[in-house]
C-alpha positions in Angstrom: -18.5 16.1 47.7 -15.3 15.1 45.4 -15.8 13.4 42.4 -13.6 10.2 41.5 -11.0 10.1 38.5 -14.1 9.7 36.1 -15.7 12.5 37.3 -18.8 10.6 38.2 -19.3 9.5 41.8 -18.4 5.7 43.4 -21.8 3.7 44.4 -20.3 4.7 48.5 -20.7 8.4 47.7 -24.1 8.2 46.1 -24.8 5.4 48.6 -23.7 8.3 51.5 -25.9 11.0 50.1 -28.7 8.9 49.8 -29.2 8.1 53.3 -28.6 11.9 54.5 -31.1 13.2 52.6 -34.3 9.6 51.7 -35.2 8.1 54.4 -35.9 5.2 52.5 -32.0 4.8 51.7 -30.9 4.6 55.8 -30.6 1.2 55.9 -28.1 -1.0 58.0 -25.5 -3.6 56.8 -26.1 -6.8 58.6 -24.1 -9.8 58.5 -23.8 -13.4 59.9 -27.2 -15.1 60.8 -29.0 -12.3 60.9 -27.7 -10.8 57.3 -29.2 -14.1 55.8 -32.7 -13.7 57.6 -32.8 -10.3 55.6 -31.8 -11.8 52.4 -34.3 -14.5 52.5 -36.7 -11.9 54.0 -36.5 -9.8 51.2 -36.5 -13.0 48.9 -39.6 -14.1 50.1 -41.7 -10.8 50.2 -40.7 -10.3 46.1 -41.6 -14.2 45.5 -44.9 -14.2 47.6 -45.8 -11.1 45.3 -44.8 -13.0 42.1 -47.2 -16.4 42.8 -49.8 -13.8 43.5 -49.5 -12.0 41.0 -49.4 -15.2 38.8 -51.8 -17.3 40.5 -54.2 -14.9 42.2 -54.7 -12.5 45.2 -55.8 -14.3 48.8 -58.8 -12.4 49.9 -58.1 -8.6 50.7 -57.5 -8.9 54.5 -54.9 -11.8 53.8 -53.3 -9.8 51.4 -52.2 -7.0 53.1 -51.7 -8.5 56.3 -49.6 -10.6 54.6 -47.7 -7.8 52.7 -47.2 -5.4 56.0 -45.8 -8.6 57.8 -43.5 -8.5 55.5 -42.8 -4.8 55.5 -42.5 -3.9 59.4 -40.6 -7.0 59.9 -38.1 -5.7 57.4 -38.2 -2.5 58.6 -37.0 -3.1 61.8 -34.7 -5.3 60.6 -32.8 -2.8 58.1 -33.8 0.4 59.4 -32.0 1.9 62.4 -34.5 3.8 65.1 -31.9 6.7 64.9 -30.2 8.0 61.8 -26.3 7.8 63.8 -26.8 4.5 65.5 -24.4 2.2 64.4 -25.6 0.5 61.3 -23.7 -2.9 61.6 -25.6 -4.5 64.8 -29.4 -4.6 65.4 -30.4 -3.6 69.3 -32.7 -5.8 71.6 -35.4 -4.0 71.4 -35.6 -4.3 67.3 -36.2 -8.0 67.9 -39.0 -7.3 69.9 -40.8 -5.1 67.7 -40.2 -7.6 64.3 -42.0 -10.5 66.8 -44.9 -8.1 67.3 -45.0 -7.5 63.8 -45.6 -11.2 63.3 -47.9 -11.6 66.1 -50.2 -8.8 64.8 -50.1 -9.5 61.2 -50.0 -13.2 61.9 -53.4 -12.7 64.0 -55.3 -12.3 60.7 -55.1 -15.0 58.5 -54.8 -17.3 62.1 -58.7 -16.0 62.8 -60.2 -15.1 59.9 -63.3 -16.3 59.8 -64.1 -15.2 63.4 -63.1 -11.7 62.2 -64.8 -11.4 59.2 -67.8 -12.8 61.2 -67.3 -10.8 64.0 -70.9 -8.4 64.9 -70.5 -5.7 67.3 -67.3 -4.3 69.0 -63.7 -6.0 69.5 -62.6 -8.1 72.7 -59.7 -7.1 74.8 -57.2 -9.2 73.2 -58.6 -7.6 69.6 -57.8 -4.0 71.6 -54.6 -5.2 72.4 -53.7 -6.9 68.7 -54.9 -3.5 66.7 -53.2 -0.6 69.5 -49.7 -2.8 68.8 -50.3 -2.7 65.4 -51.0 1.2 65.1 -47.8 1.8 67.1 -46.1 -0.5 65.3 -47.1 1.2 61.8 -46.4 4.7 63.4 -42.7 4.0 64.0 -42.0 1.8 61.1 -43.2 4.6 58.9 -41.2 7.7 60.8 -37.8 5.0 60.3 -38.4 4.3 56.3 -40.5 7.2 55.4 -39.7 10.6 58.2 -41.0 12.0 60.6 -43.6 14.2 58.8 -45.9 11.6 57.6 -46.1 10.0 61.2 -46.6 13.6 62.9 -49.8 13.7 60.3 -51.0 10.2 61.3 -50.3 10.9 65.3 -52.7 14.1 64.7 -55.0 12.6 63.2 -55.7 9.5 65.5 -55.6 12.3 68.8 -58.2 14.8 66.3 -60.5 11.7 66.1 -60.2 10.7 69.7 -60.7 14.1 71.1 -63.2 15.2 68.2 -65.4 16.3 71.0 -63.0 19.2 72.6 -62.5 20.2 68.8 -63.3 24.1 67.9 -65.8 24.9 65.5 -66.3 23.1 62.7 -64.0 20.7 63.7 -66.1 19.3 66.5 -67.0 16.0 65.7 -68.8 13.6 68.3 -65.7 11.9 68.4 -64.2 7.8 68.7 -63.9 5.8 72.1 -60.5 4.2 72.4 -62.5 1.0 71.0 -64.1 2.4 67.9 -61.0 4.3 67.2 -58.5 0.6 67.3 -61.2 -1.5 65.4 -61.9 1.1 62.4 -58.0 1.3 62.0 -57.3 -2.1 62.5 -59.9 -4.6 61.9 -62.1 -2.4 58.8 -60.6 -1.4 55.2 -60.9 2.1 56.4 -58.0 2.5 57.8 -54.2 0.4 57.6 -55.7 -1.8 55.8 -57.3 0.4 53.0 -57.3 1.3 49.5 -53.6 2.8 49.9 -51.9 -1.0 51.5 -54.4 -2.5 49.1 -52.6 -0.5 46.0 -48.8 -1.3 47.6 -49.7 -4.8 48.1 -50.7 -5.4 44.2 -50.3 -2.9 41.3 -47.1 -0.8 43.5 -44.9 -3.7 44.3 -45.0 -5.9 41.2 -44.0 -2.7 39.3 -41.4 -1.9 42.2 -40.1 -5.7 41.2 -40.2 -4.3 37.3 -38.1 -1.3 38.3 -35.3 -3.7 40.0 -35.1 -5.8 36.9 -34.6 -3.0 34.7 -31.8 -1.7 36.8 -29.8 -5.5 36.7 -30.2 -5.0 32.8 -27.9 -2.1 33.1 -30.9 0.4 31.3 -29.9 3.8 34.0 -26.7 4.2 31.8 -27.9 3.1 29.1 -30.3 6.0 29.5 -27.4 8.4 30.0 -25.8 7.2 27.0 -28.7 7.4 24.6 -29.2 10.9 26.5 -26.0 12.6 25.6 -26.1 11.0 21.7 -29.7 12.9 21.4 -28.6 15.9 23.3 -24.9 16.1 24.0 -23.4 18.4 21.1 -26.6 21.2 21.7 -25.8 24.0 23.4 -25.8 23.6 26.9 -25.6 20.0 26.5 -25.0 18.7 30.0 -28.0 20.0 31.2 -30.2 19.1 28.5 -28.6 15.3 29.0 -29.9 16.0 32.8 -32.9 16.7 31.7 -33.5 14.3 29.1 -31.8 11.1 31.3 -33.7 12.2 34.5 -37.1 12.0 32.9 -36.5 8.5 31.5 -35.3 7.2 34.7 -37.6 9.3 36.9 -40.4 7.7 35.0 -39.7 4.4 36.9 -38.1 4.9 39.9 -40.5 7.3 41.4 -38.7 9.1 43.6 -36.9 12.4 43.5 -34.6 11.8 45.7 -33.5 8.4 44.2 -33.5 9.8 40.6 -31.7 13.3 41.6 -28.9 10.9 43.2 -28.2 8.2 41.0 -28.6 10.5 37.6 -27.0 13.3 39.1 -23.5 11.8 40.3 -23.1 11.7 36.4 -24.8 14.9 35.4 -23.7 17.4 37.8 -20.1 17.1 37.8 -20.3 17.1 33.7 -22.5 19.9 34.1 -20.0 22.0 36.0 -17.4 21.1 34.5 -18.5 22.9 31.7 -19.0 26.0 33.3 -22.3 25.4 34.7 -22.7 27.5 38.2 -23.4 24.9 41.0 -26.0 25.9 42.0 -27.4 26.2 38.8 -26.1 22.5 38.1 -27.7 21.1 41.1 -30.8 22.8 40.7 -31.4 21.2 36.9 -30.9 18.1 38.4 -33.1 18.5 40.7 -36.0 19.7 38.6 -35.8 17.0 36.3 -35.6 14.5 38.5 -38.5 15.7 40.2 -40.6 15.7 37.0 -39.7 12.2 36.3 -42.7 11.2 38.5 -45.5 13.6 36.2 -43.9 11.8 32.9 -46.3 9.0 31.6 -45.7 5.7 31.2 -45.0 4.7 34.3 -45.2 8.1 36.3 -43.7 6.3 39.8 -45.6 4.8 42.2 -48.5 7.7 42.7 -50.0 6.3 39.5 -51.6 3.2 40.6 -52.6 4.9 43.8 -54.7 7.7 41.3 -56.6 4.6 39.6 -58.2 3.5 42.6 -58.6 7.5 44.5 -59.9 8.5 41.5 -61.8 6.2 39.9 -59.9 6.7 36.6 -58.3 3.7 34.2 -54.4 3.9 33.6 -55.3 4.7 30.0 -57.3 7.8 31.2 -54.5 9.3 34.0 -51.6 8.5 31.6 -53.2 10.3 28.7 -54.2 13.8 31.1 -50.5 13.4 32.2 -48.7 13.1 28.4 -49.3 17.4 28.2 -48.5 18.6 31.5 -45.2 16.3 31.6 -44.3 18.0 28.2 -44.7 21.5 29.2 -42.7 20.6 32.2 -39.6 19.5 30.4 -40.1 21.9 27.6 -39.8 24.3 30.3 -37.2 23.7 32.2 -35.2 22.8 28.4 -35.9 26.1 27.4 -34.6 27.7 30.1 -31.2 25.7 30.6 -30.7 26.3 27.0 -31.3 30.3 27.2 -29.1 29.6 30.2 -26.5 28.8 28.0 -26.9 31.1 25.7 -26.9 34.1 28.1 -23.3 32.9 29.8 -21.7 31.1 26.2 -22.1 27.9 27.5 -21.6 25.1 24.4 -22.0 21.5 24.5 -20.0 18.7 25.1 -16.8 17.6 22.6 -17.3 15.3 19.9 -15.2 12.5 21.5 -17.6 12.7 25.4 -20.7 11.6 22.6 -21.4 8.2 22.8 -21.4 6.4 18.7 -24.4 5.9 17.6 -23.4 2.4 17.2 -22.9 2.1 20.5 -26.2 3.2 21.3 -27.8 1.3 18.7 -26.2 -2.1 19.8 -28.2 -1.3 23.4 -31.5 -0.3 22.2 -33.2 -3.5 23.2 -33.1 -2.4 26.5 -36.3 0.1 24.9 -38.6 -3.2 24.6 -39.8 -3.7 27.7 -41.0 -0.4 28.4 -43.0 -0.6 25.3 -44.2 -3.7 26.1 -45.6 -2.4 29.3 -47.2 0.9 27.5 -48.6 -1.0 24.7 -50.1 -3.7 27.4 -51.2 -0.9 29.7 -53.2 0.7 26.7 -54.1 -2.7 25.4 -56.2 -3.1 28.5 -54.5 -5.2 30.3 -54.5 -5.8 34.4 -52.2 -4.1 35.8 -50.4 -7.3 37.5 -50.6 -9.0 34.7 -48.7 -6.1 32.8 -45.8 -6.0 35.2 -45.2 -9.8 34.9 -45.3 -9.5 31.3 -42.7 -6.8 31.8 -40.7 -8.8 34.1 -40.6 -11.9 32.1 -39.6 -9.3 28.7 -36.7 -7.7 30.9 -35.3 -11.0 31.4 -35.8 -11.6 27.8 -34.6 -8.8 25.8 -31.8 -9.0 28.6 -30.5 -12.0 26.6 -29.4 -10.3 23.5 -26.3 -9.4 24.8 -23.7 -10.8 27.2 -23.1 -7.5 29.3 -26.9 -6.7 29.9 -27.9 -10.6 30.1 -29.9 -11.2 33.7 -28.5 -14.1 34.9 -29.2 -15.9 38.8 -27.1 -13.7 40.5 -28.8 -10.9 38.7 -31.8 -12.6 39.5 -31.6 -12.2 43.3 -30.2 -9.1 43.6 -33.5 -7.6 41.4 -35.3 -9.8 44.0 -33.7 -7.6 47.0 -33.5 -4.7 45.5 -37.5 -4.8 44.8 -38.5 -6.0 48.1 -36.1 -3.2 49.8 -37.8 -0.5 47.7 -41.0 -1.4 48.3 -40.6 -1.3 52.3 -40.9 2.6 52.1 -44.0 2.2 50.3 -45.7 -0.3 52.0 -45.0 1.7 55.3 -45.9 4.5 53.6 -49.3 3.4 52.5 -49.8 2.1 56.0 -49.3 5.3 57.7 -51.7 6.9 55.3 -54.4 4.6 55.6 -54.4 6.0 58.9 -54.9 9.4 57.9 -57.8 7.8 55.3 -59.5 6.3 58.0 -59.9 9.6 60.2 -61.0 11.8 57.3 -63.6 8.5 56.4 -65.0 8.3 60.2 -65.6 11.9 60.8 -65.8 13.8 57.3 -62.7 16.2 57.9 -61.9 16.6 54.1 -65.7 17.9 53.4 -65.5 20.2 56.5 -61.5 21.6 55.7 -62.8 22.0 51.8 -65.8 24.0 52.7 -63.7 25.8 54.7 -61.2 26.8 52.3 -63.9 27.4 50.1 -65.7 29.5 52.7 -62.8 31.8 53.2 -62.3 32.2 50.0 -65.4 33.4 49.2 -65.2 35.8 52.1 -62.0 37.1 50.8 -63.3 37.1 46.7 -65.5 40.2 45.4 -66.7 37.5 42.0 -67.0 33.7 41.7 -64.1 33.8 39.2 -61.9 35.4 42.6 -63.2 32.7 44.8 -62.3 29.9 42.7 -58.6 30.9 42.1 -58.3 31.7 46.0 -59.4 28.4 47.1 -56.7 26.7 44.1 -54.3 29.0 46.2 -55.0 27.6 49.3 -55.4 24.5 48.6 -51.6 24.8 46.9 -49.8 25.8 49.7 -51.5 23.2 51.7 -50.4 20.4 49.3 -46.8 21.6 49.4 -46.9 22.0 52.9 -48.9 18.0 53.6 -45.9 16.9 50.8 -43.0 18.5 52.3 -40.3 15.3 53.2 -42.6 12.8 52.5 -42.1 10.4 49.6 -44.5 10.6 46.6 -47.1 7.7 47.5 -47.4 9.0 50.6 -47.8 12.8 50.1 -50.3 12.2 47.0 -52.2 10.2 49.6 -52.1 13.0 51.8 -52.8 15.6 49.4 -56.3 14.1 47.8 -57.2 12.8 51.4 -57.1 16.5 53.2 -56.3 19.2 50.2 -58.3 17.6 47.7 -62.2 18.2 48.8 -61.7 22.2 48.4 -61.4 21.9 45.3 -63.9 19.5 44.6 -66.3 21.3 47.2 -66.5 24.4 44.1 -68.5 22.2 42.4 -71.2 22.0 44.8 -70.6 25.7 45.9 -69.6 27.7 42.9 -71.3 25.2 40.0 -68.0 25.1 38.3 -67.4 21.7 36.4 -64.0 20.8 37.6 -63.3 17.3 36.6 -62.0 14.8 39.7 -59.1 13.9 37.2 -58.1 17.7 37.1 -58.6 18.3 40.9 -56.3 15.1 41.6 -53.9 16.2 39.1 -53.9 19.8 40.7 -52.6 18.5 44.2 -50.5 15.6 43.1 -48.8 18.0 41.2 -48.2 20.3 44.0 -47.1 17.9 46.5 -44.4 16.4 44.1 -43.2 20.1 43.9 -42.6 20.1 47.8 -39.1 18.5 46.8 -37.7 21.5 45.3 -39.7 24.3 47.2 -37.6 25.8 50.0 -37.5 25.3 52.8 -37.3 21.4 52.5 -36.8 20.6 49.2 -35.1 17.5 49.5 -34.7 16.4 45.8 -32.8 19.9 46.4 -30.5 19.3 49.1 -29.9 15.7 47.4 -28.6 17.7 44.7 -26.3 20.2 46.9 -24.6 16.7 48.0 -23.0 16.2 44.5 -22.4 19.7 43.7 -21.0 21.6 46.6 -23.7 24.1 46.1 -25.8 26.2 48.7 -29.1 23.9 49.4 -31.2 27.2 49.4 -30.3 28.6 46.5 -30.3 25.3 44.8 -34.2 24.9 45.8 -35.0 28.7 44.7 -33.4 28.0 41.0 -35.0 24.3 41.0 -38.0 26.2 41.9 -37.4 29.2 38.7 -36.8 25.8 36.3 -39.8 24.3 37.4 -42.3 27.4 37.0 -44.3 25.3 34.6 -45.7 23.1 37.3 -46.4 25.9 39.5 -48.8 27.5 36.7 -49.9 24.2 34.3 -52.2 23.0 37.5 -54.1 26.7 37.5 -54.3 26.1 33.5 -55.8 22.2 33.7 -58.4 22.9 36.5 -59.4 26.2 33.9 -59.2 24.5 31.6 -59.4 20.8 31.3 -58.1 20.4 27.8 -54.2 20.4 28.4 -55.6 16.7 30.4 -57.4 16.0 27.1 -60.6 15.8 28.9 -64.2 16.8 26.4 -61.6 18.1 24.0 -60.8 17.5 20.4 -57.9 16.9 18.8 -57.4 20.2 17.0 -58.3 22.0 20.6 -55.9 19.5 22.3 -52.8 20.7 19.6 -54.3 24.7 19.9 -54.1 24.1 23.4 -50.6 22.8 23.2 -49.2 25.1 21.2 -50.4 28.6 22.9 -48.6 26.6 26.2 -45.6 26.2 24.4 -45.2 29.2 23.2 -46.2 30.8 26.4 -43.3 28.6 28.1 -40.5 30.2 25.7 -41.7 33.7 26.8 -42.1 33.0 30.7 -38.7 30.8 30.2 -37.3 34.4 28.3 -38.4 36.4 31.2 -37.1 34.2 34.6 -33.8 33.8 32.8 -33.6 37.1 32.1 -32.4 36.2 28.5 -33.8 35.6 25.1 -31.5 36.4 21.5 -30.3 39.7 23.6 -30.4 40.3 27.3 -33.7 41.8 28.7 -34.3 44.7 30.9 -36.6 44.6 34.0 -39.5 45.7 32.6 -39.1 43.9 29.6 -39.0 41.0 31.5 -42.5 41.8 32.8 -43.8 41.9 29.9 -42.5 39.1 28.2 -43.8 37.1 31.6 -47.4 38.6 30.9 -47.1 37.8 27.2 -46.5 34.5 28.5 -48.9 34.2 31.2 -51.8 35.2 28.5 -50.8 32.4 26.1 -51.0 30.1 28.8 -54.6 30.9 30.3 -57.3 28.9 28.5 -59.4 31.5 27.0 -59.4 32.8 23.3 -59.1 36.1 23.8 -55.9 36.3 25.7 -54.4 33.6 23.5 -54.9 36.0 20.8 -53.8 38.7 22.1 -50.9 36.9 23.7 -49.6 35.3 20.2 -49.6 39.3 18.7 -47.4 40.4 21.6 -45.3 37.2 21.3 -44.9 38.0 17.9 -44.1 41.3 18.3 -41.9 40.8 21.1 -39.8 38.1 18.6 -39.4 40.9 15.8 -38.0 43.4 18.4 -35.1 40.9 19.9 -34.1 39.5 16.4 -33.4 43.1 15.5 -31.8 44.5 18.2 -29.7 41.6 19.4 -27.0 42.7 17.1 -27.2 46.1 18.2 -26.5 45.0 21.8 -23.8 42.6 20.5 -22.0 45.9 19.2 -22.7 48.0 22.0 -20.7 45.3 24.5 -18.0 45.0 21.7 -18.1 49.4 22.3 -17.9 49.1 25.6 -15.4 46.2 25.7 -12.6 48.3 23.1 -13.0 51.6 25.4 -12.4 49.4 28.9 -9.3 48.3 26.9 
């Protein structure tokens, strides 16, 4: 993909790359009647979500009937069944589907009070309502959201249908055709669960947030402010990656989003500065992936861990502030010894933005503080992302170039809506997948299993319990390969989740449900950078001409930390800040850090002078023992460390002399 005269790509080319690689982006172009029934669509889905949100929820089943009306009506509106189908002209059939999606969702609030009266089973016409409306929730997610999710779902309605002919201890006595409709359909078990409940509340009103933000001009604003922190350091570009794909990551939520719209800057600065591509992409990549682990806001997946694990915001943003740091520490410390190892420096003094430049923008910080301090302050959530709203708008004001004005207005009002419809899908889908685990215990009897094997496999209870984290990570990245972060964290604690939460029962180990929740969300977020998939990845390869593959493996060497900080919070609950105090919190933090520079030292290959292989090992071990939570190999660690640090500072010159040697006699 060419860059433009500025070196940073037009809206068409990010635009392009965005609907190859995120579903969520494959939208069609409607015009005439039919473009202003999308508008107005989209108007009225953010402005039903804004009087609720002002004025109260309707009762839950209203709610989210209301919201998925909404959202599968859109959806087949804007979203092609077929990826090449012409994008400018909706087919027949779509307008058949969108009047189902009325029908069924319209069926609710129409006969409420017979429903929520109802005793006993469902009539025919009920059989008839909920089968559309599973179908209709099937297809709408596999057009906004992939295939993957929907495969999921599908195997999960035929596992609880057929439950009977299941092997082993997957036999389950199994749901008639009945049973199976009302308990997805006409319950809170299933699409109309916790996951729709969280998209039609807390999700979308901070979706809406998002889309304001954006009008306000805050993305470049964020580049800006990240080359004048980090532009003249050595390796510069990436660092501004790094630093500007965590800030925006942090509220948009999704990799694929953040890797795109950050990256057509990023990348192309980054190589042009001598960056390999495949290096540049993968940076990218890895950062923008992390932008969902980084408190405040943290995406979507958030909202969704208040309610699946029975934490406050306060709580889950405060276990998240360490991990996130390590994280971007790690993948800082490696682009900078990067840098150092090829003589990369940073950018000239006349690419850094004045400071007051910078300075004269800063406003556009407010309403993010507002909406931490309110979130801390105990506030509701709603109420938080309306106060944040109404302060975007605000602080937009100040100046004429960032000021939201009506047009502004609408487009954050379609912009929001058309976000949201991936989520809300999303969360639909899943409920599905809730309600099957719910009606015949599958998480209990897939933990114990895991667990079970484990144990087979282990010779000690210390053996048994890493195992079973090691199974239960590869099935997370597995359950979270191409599907967005709402819905794989859904997936993740719905089917991954119970084996690690079974050890407590088995092995009486005190994992906290914070820890084990953190543990999988973790490791399906990662699914965008692991290989094969690794979408963020591929994204990323779009922009800078690289090899997708090797792009994910590198994204994948950057991101070490959050393939090891899970093991280290489940061990050792601490780094979430859980039962600890502050002077174990900072020990805690420090050992990590430290232990991040060596394992950085060792994957790059490079720390003051070049390492040899097995130097490299046993910088990694060094480490690896600063970063277990245990005394003794902290200790132990931080003399090696030390001693490893004495060794490079004095024989980095030697080796500087020795190339110099070799250079002269090649001459």
């Amino acid at each position: 993909m060419k860059e433009n005269n500025s070196n940073q790509m037009t809206e068409e080319q990010q635009e392009e790359i965005m609907q190859k690689y995120d579903a969520e982006a494959n939208t069609r172009t409607s015009k005439g009647w039919i473009g202003y029934v999308v508008f107005f669509g989209l108007i009225a889905f953010s402005l039903f979500h804004i009087y609720t949100g002002v004025f109260g929820q309707f009762t839950a089943y209203i709610q989210r009937t209301v919201h998925l009306g909404f959202a599968l009506s859109l959806v087949f509106l804007l979203f092609p069944a077929r990826r090449k189908t012409k994008r400018s002209s909706i087919p027949w059939y779509d307008y058949i589907l969108v009047l189902l999606s009325i029908i069924v969702t319209v069926y609710w609030p129409l006969y409420y009070d017979t429903l929520v009266q109802q005793i006993g089973g469902i009539d025919m016409t009920q059989m008839m309502i909920g089968g559309v409306a599973i179908l209709l929730v099937l297809e709408a997610s596999r057009r906004a959201v992939g295939l993957p999710i929907t495969i999921i779902a599908s195997a999960f309605l035929l596992y609880a249908y057929f439950g009977q002919k299941m092997p082993g201890m997957l036999a389950h006595r199994g749901l008639s055709l009945e049973q199976l409709i009302d308990s997805m359909y006409f319950t809170t078990e299933g699409i109309l669960g916790t996951p729709l409940q969280v998209s039609s509340t807390y999700i979308f009103l901070f979706l809406l947030f998002g889309a304001f933000l954006v009008q306000t001009g805050v993305g470049t604003y964020f580049n800006d402010l990240a080359i004048s922190l980090a532009g003249k350091r050595t390796g510069g570009p990436a660092k501004v990656a790094i630093f500007s794909s965590a800030l925006n990551g942090t509220i948009s939520g999704s990799s694929v989003a953040n890797t795109v719209t950050t990256g057509s800057y990023t990348i192309p600065m980054m190589k042009r500065l001598g960056y390999r591509k495949n290096f540049a992409g993968a940076v990218e990549a890895a950062a923008s992936t992390g932008g969902q682990i980084m408190p405040p806001i943290m995406g979507a997946a958030a909202f969704l861990m208040i309610e699946f694990a029975g934490e406050s915001y306060w709580d889950i943003a405060k276990a998240a502030t360490i991990p996130a740091i390590l994280y971007f520490s790690g993948i800082w410390i490696m682009t900078h010894l990067e840098a150092k190892r090829t003589g990369l420096h940073g950018l000239p003094e006349e690419q850094i933005p004045k400071k007051s430049t910078v300075l004269k923008k800063i406003h556009l910080l407010l309403p993010i503080l507002i909406i931490i301090y309110l979130l801390f302050a105990g506030f509701s959530i709603e109420r938080t992302a309306l106060f944040g709203i109404g302060a975007t708008i605000l602080v937009s004001l100040f100046r004429k170039d960032t000021r939201i004005n009506f047009s502004r207005f609408i487009v954050a009002l379609q912009s929001g809506a058309k976000t949201a419809l991936g989520v809300a899908a999303a969360t639909a889908c899943a409920g599905i997948i809730v309600g099957v685990v719910t009606k015949t215990g599958l998480g209990l009897k897939m933990g114990n299993g895991l667990v079970s094997i484990a144990g087979t496999i282990a010779s000690s209870p210390e053996i048994q319990l890493l195992l079973t984290l090691m199974f239960t990570m590869i099935a997370s990245i597995i359950l979270g390969m191409g599907s967005p972060t709402t819905a794989n964290y859904i997936i993740t604690s719905t089917i991954a989740l119970p084996a690690i939460l079974a050890l407590n029962d088995q092995l009486e180990v005190a994992i906290p449900v914070l820890a084990g929740h953190m543990f999988v969300f973790y490791f399906g977020i990662v699914a965008d950078i692991t290989p094969p998939v690794a979408l963020a990845a591929f994204a990323a390869t779009g922009i800078s001409g690289g090899a997708p593959i090797r792009t994910g493996f590198n994204a994948s060497k950057l991101a070490i930390a959050a393939f090891i900080i899970p093991y280290m919070f489940v061990l050792n609950p601490q780094l979430l800040m859980i039962d600890a105090t502050s002077m174990e919190i900072t020990w805690s933090l420090i050992t990590a850090f430290i232990g991040m520079i060596a394992i950085g030292a060792a994957i790059i290959g490079f720390w003051y002078r070049k390492l040899h292989w097995t130097e490299r090992i046993i910088v990694a071990v060094t480490g690896l023992m600063l970063m277990y939570p245990e005394g003794h190999s902290d200790i132990i660690g931080f003399a090696a460390f030390i001693v490893l640090f004495i060794i490079q500072l004095f024989t980095r010159q030697d080796q500087k002399i020795e190339e110099v040697q070799k250079t002269g006699s090649e001459g």
